[in-house]
N, C-alpha and C positions, 0 to 999 in steps of 0.2 A: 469565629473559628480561630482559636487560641496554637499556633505553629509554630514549629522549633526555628531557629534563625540559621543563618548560614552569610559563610563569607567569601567575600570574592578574591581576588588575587589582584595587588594596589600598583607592584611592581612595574606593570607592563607599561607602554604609552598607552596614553586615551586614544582609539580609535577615529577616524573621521566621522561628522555628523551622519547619522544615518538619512539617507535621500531615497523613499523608498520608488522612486519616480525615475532614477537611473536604471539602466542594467547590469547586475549584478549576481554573482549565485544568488539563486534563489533561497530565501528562506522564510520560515514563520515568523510573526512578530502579534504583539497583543497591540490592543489600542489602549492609550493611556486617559485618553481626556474624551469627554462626551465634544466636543468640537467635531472630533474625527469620526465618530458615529453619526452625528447630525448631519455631517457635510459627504458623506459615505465616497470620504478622500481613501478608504480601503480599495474599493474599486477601480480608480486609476491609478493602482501600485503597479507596479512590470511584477512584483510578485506575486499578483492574486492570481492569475491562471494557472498557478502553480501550485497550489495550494487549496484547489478542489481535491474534492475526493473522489475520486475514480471507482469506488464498488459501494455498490448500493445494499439495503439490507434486503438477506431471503424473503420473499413477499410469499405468505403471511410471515412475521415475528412475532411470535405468542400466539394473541389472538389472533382472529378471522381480521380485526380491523387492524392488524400489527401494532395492538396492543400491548401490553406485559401479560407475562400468565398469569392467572389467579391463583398463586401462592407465594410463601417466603423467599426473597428474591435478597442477590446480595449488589450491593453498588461500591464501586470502588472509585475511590477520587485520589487521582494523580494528585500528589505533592510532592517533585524530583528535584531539591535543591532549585527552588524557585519555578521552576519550569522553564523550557526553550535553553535545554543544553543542548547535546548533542542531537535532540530529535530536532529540533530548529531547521537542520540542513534536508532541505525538503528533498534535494537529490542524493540524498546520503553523505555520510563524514567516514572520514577514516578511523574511528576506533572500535576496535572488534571487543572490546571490554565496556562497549557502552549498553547502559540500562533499556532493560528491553520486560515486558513482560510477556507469556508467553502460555499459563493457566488458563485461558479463555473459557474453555468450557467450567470453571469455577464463577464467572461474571455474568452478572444480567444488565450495570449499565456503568460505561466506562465515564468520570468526568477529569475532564482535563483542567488542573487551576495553577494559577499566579497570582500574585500577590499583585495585579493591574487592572485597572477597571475593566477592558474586555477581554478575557482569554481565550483566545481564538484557539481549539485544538489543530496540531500542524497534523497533516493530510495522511501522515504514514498511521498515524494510533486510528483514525476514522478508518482509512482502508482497511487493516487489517484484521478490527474489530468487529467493522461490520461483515466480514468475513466469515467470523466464527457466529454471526447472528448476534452480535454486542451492539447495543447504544449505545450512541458517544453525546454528549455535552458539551457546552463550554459554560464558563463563570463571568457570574456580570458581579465586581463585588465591590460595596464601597466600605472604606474603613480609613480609622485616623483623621487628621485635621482635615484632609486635601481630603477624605471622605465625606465629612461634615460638607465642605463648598458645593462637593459635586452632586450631593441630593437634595442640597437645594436649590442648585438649577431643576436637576431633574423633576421634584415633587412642587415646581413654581407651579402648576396650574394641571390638572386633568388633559387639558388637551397637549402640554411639553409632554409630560408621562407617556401619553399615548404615541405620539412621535417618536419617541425612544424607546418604546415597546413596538415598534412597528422597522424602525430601523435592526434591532437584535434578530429578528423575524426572520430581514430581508436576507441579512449575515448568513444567518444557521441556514436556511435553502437555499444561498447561492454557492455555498461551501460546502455542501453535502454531510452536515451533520444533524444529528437531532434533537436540540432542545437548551436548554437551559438552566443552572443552580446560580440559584438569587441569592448573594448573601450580604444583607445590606447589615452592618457592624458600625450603624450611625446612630447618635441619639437623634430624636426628630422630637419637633413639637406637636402636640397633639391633632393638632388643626392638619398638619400634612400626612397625616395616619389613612386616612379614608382616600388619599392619591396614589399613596403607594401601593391600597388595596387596589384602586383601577388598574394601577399600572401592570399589576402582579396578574391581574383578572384580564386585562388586553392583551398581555403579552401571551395567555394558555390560550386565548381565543384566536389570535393572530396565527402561534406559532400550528395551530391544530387546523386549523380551515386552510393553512399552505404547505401543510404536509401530517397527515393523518397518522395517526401511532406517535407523532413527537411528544416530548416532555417538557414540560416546566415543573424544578422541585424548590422549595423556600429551603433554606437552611436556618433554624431555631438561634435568632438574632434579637432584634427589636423584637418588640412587644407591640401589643396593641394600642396602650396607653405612650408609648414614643420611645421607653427607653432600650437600650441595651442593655439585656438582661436574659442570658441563655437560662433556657427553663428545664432542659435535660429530659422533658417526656412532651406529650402530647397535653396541652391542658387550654381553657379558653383566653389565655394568654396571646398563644398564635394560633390556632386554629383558622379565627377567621382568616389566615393567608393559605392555609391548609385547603382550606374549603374553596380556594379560589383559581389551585394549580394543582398537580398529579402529583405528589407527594413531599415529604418532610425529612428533612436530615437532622436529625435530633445533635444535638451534643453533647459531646462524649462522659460528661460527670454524670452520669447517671445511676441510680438503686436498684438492683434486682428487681424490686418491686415495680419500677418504672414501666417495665416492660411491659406487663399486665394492663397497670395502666391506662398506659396510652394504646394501646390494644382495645382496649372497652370506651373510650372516648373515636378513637376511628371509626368503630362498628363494622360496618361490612368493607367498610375500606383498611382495615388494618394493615393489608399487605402494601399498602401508601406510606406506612411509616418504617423510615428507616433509622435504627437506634445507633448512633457514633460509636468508631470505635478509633481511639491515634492508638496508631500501631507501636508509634515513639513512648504511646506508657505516660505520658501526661497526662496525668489527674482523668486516668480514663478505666473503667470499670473491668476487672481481671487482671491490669496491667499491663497490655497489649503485648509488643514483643512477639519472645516465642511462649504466652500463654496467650494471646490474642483467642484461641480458640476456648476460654473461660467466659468471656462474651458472645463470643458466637453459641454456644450450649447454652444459657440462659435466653437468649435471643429465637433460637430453633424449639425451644421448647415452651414461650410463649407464639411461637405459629406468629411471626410478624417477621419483617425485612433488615438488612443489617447495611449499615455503610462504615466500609472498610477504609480510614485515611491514611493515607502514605506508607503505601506497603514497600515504598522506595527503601525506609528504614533499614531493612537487610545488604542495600547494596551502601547507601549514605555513609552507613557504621562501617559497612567491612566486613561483617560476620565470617567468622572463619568456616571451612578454610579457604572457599572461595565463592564467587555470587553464585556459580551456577547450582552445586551444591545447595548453599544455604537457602536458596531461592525456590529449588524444589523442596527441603526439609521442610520452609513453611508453610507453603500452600501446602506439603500434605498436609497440618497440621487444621488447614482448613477445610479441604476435603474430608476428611477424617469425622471432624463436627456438622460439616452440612453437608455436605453430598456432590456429585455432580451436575449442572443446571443446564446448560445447553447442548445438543446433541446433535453429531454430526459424522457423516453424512446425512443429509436429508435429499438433495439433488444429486442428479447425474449431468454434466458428466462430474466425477469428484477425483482431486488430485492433490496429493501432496511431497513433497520434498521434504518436510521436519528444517526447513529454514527456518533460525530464528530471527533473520531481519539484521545479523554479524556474524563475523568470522573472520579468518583470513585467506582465505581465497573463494572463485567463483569458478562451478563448471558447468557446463553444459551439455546434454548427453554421454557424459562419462568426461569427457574432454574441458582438463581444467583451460579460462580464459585471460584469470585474470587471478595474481597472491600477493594482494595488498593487503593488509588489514582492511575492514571496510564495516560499516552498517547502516543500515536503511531498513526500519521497522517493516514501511510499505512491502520489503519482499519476503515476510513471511510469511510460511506455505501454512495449510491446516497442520494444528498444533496435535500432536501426537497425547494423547490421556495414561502419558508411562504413572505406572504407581510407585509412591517412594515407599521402598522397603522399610525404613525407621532408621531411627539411630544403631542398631545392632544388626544388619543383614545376615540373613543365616541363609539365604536364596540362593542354587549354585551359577546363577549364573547373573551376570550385573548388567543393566541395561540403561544406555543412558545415550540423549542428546547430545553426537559429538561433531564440534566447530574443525577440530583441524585433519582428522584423518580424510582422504580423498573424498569426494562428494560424489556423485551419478548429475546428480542437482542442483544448481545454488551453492549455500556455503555448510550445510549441515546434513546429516545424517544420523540413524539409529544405528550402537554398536551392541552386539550381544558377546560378551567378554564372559568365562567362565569353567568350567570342567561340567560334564555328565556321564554319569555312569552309564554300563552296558546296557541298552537297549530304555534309558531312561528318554524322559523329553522334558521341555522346559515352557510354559505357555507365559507369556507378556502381552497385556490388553495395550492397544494401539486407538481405538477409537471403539468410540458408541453411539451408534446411529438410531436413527427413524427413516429409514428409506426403502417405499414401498414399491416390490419389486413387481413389475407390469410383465405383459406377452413375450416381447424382446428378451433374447438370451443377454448374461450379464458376463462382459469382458472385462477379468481383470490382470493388470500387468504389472509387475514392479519388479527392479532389479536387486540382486544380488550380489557381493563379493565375500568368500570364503576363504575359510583355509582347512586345508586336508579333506576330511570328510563332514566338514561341520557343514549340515544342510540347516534351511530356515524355510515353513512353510506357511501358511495362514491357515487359521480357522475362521469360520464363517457362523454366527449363532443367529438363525433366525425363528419368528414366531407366525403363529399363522392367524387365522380370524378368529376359533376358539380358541387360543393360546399355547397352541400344540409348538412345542420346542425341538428345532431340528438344529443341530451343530454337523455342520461340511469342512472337510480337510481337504485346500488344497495343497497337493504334497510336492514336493519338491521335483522328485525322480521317484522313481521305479523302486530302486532299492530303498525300500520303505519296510521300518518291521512291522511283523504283524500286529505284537503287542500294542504299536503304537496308532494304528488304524481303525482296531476294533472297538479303541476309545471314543469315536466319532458316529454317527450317524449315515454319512456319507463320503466316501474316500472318491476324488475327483484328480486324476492326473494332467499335467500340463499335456496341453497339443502343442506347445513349440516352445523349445529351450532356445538361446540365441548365445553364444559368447562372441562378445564385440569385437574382441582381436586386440592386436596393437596400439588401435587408437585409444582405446576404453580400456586399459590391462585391466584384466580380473572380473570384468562387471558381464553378468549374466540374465539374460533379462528371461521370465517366467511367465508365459501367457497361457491362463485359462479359461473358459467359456462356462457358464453354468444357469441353466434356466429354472427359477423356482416363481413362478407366477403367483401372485396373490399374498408371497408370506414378504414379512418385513426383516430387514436385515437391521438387527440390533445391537450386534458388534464385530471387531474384527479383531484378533490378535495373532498374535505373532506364534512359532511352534519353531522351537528348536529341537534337532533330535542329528544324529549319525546316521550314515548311512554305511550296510554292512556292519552292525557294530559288532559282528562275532570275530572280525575284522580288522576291527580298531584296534591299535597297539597302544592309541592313546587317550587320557579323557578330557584332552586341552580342547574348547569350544572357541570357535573364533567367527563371527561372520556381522556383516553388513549389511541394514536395508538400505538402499539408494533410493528410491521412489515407490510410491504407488499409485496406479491408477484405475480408475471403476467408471466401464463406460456401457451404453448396448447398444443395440444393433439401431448405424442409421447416423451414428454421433462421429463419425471419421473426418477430422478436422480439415476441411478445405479454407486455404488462405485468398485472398485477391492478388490479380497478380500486380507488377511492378506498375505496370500502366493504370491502374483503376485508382491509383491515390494520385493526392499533390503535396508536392515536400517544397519547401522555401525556406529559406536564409533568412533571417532579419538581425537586426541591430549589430552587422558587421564589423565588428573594431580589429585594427593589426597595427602591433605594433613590432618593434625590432630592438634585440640585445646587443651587445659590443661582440660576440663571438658569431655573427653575422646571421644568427638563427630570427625568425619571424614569430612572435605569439599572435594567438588568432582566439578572439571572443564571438559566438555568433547564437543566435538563438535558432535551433531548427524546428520549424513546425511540419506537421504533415495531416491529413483529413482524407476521408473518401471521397470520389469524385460524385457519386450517386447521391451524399446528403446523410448518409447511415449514420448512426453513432457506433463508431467504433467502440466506446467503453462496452458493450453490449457482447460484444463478441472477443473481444483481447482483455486481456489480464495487465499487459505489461510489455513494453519496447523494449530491446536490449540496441543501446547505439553503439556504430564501429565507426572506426574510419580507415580509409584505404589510401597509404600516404605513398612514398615513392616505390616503396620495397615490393607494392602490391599485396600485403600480407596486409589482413583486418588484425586492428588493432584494439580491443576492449575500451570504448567509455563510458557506459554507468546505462543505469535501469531508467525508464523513464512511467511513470504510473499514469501519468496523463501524455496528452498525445503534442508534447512541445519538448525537449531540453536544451539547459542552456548551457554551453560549453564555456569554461572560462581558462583564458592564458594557454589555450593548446600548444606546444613546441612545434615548428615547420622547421626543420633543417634546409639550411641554401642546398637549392636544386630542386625541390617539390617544386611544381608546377601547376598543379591541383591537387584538392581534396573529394575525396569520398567519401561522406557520411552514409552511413547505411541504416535503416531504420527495420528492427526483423521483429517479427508479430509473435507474438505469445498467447495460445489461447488458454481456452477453462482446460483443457486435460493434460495441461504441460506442455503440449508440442510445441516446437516452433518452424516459423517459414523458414527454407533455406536462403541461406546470404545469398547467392546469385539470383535469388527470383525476388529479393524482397527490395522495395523502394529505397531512392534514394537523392542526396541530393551535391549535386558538383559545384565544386567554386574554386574559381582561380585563386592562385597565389598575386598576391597582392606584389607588383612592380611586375609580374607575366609583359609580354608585348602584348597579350589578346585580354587584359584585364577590361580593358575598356571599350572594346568591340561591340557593338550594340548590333540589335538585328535589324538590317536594314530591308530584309524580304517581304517580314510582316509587318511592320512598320511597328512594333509595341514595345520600341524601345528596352527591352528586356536585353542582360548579357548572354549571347551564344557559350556555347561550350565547345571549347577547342579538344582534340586528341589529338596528337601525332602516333600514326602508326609507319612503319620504315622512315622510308625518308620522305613521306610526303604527310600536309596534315589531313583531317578531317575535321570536319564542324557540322557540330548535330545542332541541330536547328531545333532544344529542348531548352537553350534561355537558364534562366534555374532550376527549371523542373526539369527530376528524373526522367531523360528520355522522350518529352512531353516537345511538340510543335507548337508554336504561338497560336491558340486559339480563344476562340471568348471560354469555353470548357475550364479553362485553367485561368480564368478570372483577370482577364485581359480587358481589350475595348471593347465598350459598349456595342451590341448586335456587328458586329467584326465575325464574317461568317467564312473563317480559315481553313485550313486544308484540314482534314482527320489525325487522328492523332498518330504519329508512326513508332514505329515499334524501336526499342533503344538500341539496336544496331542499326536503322538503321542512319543513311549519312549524307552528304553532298560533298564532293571532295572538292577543295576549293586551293588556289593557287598561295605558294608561301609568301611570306611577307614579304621579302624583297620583291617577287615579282609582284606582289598586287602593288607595292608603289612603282614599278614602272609603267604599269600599267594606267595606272591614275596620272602619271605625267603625258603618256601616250593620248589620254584620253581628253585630259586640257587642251592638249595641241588641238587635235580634233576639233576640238566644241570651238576652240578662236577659231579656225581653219573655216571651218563651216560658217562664223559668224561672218565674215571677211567678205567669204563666195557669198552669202544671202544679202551682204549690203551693198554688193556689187551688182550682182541680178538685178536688186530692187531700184539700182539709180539707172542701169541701163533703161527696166523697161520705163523710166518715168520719162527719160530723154526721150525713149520713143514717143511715149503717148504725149508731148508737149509739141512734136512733129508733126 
């Protein structure tokens, strides 16, 4: 696999040896040498519980066996300046201009690569891929001199092979990904040709019996006779690796005629083979780029599969005039050639915000929390199917993915920007579904922000079991013109408008109910129009979607309250500045107390913390159910922290901060830091408050609110008191008086010892009488 080079920046210091065994942000990292695989030293990183993937894929995917579909499918393999830039930061990085992709419904399987022998995809492109119904991959590749050494350990014998197809295995399901592109760029001798076949043949066998629907695909490298030697179609060169895993990445110097081809050499597998395409335009057939879609038409029109390399290209270069822009310009260019592939919604409940994973700022429920620049793949919401007008727009009104105007949501939103004539409307496709609508009425709700009279309404196209086509308007308000209603099948007005008020300016949230049993909803878009436009003085269009959500009857999200989780503190570090402030590094985990898997039911943590002022303070998403805060500021005078950990489910909503868990920890040099609980004896720190002037001590240790009991993973069969509710307390005497007391009580204990050795010598005098 022949790739453009790229360079680093020499200026800076060399950073310290990477220890992946310290605590540390978290981040993604590849493995470099089969040692590290062999030794599955990945597993005791402090990084790897971090770097699961928390969303699993729609079950089924494609097939019944969450197979692929049987047809032309497109596969795109990450090539972003090396890989592990900015996506590396598994709890997100600060650049709102970082590389993001965001067409999903254009991909069938996403592969993540580096130029390192394992490329582990980092957890945000998994999540959110398999999100939209995407496979994700990683890269096992060897190449170059240090290629040469490494397969010959590997191909030393059938049974190493196998051990190292068994180890990639363990990787891909315990990191919630699915499969594997092999691309071995070694020459070999012929004698290790028939190990690499095992190995290629173990690893589809391994990877499929521990996780069914996974992938293993060869990339068109070695040959069978040993060398390296790309063959650019299907031929029995490679084949026999072909015949041994789920399909072929051809590459990229290929002939028209290739296509065919290797199409007729597949046979009933054709849609296994996928034809190369470098987007960079290296010696690659149309000249990738923005004609990349010259091979996708020869590709599509031999009815076989395409693999799209480094579509990074447009952000790498620059393309004017900016990524977001250029980024939609060329995926239309490839929608335009092939079509739309994955469809969604398909479940209920379905929600989206149009987050693309950066921005600069975050809000929640109308109410922004946080306007840092920021991004983190992991929090994008379902990707919106806007169509790009072309290079020449003549459409009146422009619709577009926008990062910085206010959000409802996250960091993004749809803006419909434009003029419309008197009693005109304007339609914009938002999504393409296959969601088959059942008995339960269908509630949908998403917000709004306008200006003047510019309304935004949804249309609904559904089909039925003979293919009878009904399209539903739900309209915004009342003042609806006719002309524009009786274009619809079914005109449905809101049962309840909402303006949020002051805390939420401008955002209007739109709730409608609609029952169609039996037919399938196969798309939804967007309907702009005026209201009163006999009215209108003007034809400026201005309005906002903030969210949508599609839920039915039964799905109203109930959270657990504060007491049904455990939250804990681990790997506690503080240190202190010269301006007498405290940094504080701690890992917070938390779980259900019942044993549930919470991924199952939440999407996503949002952490705070509650520092002197009382006021929660914005810290970062968490996609698995642990983050790791690094160098927090404590100003002298905190006393304690509150981390607060708030539940996000499938429909957007969230738990509110006062009901949702949490967990306490003194400031480090506190007088009560090192108080241990002396009632239950489990050695755990109490948690101090002071309220007026006296204190209180809840007897919750590190757990939110929680009594020392075996429940919260205490002593062995320790059968403590129930768990008490987080107000409530024991009020306990202040520190000065408990040390006078503890003097009062020495006395005592000698006093008493004194009077017993005196008792016991009287009665001995006696009984010696």
């Amino acid at each position: 696999m022949r790739r453009h080079s790229f360079s680093a920046t020499t200026d800076a210091p060399a950073p310290p040896p990477f220890n992946p065994s310290t605590p540390a942000v978290p981040i993604s990292y590849p493995l470099k040498t089969l040692d590290e695989l062999e030794s599955r030293a990945y597993f005791k990183s402090f990084h790897f519980p971090f770097n699961q993937s928390s969303v699993k894929l729609p079950a089924p995917a494609g097939g019944a066996d969450g197979s692929l579909p049987q047809r032309p499918r497109i596969l795109v393999c990450h090539d972003m300046a090396g890989g592990y830039t900015d996506d590396k930061y598994v709890q997100g990085g600060t650049n709102a201009d970082a590389y993001a992709i965001w067409h999903w419904y254009l991909i069938d399987v996403f592969v993540y690569f580096s130029h390192n022998l394992v490329a582990l995809p980092p957890p945000c492109w998994t999540n959110t891929a398999h999100k939209h119904g995407v496979k994700v991959l990683g890269t096992f590749i060897m190449e170059g001199e240090d290629g040469d050494k490494q397969a010959t350990k590997l191909l030393a014998t059938k049974t190493s092979a196998q051990m190292y197809a068994e180890r990639l295995t363990e990787l891909a399901v315990a990191m919630g990904f699915d499969g594997w592109l092999i691309n071995m760029e070694v020459d070999l001798v012929r004698a290790q040709v028939p190990v690499l076949e095992e190995f290629v043949s173990h690893l589809s066998q391994t990877m499929h019996s521990s996780l069914p629907g996974s992938l293993v695909i060869w990339y068109d490298s070695v040959t069978v006779d040993g060398f390296l030697d790309w063959q650019n179609k299907l031929n029995d060169k490679n084949k026999a690796f072909f015949d041994r895993c789920d399909g072929i990445f051809l590459n990229y110097s290929w002939e028209e005629e290739y296509a065919k081809q290797s199409a007729d050499v597949a046979g009933d597998r054709k849609f296994d083979v996928y034809m190369g395409i470098d987007v960079f335009g290296r010696s690659t057939f149309g000249g990738g780029q923005w004609t990349t879609n010259v091979a996708l038409d020869v590709i599509k029109k031999n009815n076989i599969s395409a693999a799209i390399f480094a579509p990074g290209w447009v952000y790498e270069t620059k393309q004017p005039p900016d990524f977001q822009t250029a980024q939609n310009r060329w995926w239309g260019l490839v929608e335009k050639s092939w079509g739309t592939v994955p469809k969604y919604p398909k479940l209920l409940p379905f929600y989206s915000n149009f987050d693309q994973g950066r921005g600069y700022h975050i809000c929640i429920d109308g109410e922004q929390v946080f306007s840092t620049p920021w991004n983190n793949i992991s929090s994008q919401g379902f990707q919106p199917l806007i169509e790009y007008p072309g290079d020449s727009p003549t459409q009146p009104i422009q619709v577009s993915v926008n990062l910085k105007e206010a959000s409802y949501s996250g960091g993004g939103n749809i803006v419909f920007r434009g003029t419309l004539a008197l009693k005109a409307e304007f339609t914009a496709r938002l999504f393409q579904g296959e969601l088959l609508l059942g008995n339960s009425p269908l509630h949908i709700t998403y917000s709004v922000k306008s200006s003047e009279n510019s309304m935004l309404g949804l249309a609904l196209k559904t089909s039925s079991a003979n293919n009878e086509k009904t399209s539903v308007f739900l309209a915004a308000s009342e003042n609806t013109s006719l002309t524009i209603m009786n274009q619809f099948s079914k005109v449905i007005m809101p049962h309840k408008v909402t303006n949020l008020g002051a805390d939420q300016p401008g955002w209007v949230m739109q709730e409608t109910s609609i029952q169609m049993k039996g037919q399938v909803l196969e798309e939804i878009r967007a309907v702009c129009y005026k209201s009163n436009p006999e009215k209108s003085s003007s034809s400026e269009y201005y309005a906002i979607l903030g969210d949508i959500k599609i839920t039915s009857s039964g799905q109203t999200p109930t959270f657990p309250p504060s007491s049904s989780w455990i939250v804990d503190g681990q790997f506690v570090n503080w240190t202190s500045d010269p301006k007498g402030s405290k940094h504080l590094s701690v890992k917070i985990t938390w779980k259900l107390k019942d044993g549930n898997n919470a991924a199952d039911i939440f999407t996503k943590y949002t952490i705070y913390v509650e520092k002197l002022t009382k006021e929660y303070e914005y810290i970062g998403v968490a996609a698995v159910q642990s983050y790791y805060i690094s160098d927090l500021e404590v100003t002298a005078g905190t006393s304690s922290l509150k981390f607060i950990v708030q539940a996000c489910g499938l429909d957007g909503a969230c738990q509110k901060l006062e009901d949702s868990p949490f967990f306490l920890l003194q400031v480090q040099g506190n007088k009560y830091e090192m108080e241990k609980c002396s009632r239950y004896k489990c050695g755990r720190i109490l948690t101090i408050k002071t309220i007026g002037c006296s204190e209180r001590l809840f007897y919750c240790c590190s757990v939110h609110g929680f009594s020392c009991n075996s429940e919260n993973g205490d002593e062995k069969g320790y059968n403590g008191p129930k768990i008490m509710q987080k107000d409530d307390s024991v009020e306990v005497p202040t520190y000065k008086t408990r040390v006078v007391l503890r003097v009062v009580y020495m006395l005592l204990t000698v006093n008493l010892f004194i009077l017993l050795v005196y008792m016991s010598s009287r009665l001995f005098l006696k009984y010696q009488k």
